[in-house]
C-alpha positions in Angstrom: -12.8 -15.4 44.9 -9.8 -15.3 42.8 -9.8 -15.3 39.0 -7.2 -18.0 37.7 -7.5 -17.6 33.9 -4.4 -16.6 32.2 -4.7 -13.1 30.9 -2.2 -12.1 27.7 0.3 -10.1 28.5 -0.2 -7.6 25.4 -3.9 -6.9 26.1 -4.2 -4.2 28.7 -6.5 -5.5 31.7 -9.1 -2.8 32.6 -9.4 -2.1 36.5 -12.3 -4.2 36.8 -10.6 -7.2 35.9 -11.6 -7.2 32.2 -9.5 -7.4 29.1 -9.7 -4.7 26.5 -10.1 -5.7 22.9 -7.1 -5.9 21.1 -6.3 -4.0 17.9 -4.9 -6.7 16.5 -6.0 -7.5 12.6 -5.7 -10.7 11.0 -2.9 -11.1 8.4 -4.4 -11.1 5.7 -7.1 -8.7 6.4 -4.4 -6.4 7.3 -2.3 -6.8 4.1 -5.3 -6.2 2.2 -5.8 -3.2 3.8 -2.3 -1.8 2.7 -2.7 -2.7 -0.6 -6.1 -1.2 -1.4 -4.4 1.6 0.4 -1.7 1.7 -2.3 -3.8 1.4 -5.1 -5.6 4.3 -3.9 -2.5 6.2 -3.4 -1.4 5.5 -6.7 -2.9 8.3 -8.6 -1.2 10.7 -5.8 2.3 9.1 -7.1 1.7 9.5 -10.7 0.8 13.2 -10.4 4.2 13.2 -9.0 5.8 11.5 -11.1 3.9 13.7 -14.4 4.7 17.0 -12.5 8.8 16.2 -12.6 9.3 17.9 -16.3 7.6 20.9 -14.4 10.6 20.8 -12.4 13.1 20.4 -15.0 15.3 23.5 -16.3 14.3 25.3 -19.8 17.2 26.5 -20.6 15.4 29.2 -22.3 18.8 31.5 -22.1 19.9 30.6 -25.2 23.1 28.6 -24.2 21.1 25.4 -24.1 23.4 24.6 -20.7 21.2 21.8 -18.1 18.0 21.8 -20.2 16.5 18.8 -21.1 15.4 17.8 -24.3 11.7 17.9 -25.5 12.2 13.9 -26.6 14.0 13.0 -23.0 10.5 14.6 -21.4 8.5 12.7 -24.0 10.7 9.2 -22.8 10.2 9.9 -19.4 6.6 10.3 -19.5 6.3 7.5 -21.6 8.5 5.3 -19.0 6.9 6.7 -15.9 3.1 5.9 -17.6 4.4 2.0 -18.2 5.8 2.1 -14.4 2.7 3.4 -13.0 0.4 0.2 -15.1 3.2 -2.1 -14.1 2.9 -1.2 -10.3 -0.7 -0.9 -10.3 -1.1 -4.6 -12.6 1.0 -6.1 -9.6 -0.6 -4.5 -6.7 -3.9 -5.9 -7.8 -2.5 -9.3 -8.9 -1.2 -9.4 -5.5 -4.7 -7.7 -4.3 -6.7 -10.9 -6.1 -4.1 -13.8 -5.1 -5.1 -12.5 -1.4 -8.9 -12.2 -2.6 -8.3 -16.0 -4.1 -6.6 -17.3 -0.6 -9.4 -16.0 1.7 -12.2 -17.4 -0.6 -10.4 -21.1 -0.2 -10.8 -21.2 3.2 -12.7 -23.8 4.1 -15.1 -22.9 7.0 -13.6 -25.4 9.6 -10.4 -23.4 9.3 -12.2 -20.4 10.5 -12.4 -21.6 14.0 -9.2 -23.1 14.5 -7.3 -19.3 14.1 
């Protein structure tokens, strides 16, 4: 006895016949993921981004030549700080408009994904 169901091409079909469970994830339940991902990464990125003066030459020579000045550190901490609240205010506004969307499903869209 034959089996005449149509079998998706991009699941892989066991040898007993069977399909194996995609690991597919829903859209939105994949972009979710990512962005709690990122949030969670972001404190990673601003240690970077802090540790760059580290980096930066002293110039404690005397001649003053490729050193940066105290004020130019103090403005770029103070710009990096603002970029890292401005990333993390629109990764979670984005994070809450997805929150938003998958609360307004109504349940009789559930079964017709």
């Amino acid at each position: 006895m034959s089996d005449t169901r149509r079998q998706s091409p991009s699941r892989p079909v066991r040898i007993d016949g069977r399909i194996e469970p995609g690991t597919f994830l829903e859209k939105r339940s994949y972009r979710r993921r990512r962005l709690t991902d990122g949030l969670r990464l972001l404190p990673v990125l601003g240690l970077w981004v802090f540790m760059v003066p580290v980096f930066w030459p002293e110039g404690s020579d005397g001649d003053g030549a490729g050193a940066v000045s105290m004020s130019g550190a103090l403005v770029y901490i103070f710009a990096a700080w603002c970029g890292l609240i401005a990333v993390c205010g629109l990764l979670v506004r984005a994070q809450k408009r997805g929150e938003d969307k998958a609360l307004s499903v109504e349940p009789t869209d559930i079964g017709a994904q």
